[in-house]
C-alpha positions as CSV (number, residue, x, y, z in Angstrom):
1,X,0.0,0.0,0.0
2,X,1.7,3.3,-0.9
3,X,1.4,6.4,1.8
4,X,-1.1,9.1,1.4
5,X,-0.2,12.0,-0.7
6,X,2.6,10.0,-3.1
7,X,0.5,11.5,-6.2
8,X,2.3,14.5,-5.1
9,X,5.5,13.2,-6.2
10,X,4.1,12.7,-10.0
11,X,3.0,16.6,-9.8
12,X,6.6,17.6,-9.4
13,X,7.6,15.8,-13.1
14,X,8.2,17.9,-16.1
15,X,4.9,18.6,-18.0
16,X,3.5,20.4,-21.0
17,X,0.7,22.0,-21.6
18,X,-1.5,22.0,-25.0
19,X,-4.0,24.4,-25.6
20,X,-6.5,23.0,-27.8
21,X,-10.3,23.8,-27.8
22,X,-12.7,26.4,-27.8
23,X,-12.9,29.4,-25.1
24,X,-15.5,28.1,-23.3
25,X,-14.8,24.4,-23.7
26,X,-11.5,22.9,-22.0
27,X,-9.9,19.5,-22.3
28,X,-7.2,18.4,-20.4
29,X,-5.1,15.1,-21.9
30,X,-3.0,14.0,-18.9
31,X,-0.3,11.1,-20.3
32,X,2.6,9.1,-19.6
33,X,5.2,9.9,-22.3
34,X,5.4,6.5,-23.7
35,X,3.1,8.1,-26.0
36,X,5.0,11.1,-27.6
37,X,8.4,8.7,-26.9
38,X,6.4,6.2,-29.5
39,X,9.1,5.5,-32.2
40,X,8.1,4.5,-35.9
41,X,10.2,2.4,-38.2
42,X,12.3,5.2,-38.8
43,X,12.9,6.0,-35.1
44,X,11.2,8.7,-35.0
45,X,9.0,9.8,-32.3
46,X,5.6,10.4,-32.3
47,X,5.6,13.7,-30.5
48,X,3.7,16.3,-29.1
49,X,2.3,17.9,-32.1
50,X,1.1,15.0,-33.7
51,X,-0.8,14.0,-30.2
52,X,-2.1,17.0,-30.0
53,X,-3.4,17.0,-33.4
54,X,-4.9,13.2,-32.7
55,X,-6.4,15.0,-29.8
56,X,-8.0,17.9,-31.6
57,X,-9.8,14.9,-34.3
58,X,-10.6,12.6,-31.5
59,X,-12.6,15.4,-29.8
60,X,-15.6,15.1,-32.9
61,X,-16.4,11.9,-31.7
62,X,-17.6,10.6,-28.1
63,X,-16.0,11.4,-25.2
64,X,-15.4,8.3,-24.0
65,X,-13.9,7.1,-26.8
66,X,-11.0,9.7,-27.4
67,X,-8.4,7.5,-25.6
68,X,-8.8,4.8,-27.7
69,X,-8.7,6.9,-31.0
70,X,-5.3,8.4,-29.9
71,X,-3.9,5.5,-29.4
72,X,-4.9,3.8,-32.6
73,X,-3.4,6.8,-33.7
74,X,-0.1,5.9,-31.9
75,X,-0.2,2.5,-32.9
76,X,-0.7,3.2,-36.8
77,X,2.0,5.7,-37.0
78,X,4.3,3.1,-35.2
79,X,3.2,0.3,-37.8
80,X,3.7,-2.5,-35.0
81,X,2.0,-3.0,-32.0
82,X,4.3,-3.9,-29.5
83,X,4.9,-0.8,-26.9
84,X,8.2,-0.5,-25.2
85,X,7.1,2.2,-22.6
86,X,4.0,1.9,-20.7
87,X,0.8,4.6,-22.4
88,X,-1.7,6.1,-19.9
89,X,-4.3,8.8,-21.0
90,X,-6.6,10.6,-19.6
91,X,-9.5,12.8,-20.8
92,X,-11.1,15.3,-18.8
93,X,-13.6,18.2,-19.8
94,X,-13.7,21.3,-17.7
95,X,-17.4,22.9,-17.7
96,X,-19.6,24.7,-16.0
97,X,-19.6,28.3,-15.2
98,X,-17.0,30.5,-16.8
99,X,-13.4,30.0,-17.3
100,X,-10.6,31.8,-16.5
101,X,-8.5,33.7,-19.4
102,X,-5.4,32.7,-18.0
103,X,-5.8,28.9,-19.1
């Protein structure tokens, strides 16, 4: 059993933040980087702007299914489907009352 409060520790890892959306809708795409780190045939990586662009199409369809477009997305652009690095994403929609300009 881990201690209370060891999520803290995964706060304090370097992150980047894509803005993609509408002013008054938000999504936030929190992942491990065995996604962008997702090499093709070639070697080369998969990358932030390309998940951010699978993110931007995945948003048409439903919700819960945007995890599973991105990484079919992943997955084609690596042409194999064995992962050497573990891939976590998560989805989340901020909404309800208004939203801050700073974001």
């Amino acid at each position: 059993m881990r201690p209370a409060g060891w999520w803290l520790r995964l706060a304090r890892q370097p992150t980047s933040i894509l803005r993609i959306g509408a002013p008054r809708r938000r999504w936030f795409l929190l992942f491990t980087d065995g996604s962008v780190e997702a090499e093709n045939l070639d070697g080369g990586p998969f990358g932030l702007i390309r998940l951010a662009n699978s993110l931007d199409q995945a948003l048409d369809g439903p919700m819960a299914a945007i995890s599973a477009e991105i990484v079919c997305d992943v997955t084609f652009f690596k042409k194999h489907e064995q992962y050497e690095d573990d891939v976590c994403l998560v989805v989340i929609e901020a909404c309800g009352g208004d939203t801050p300009d700073s974001w």
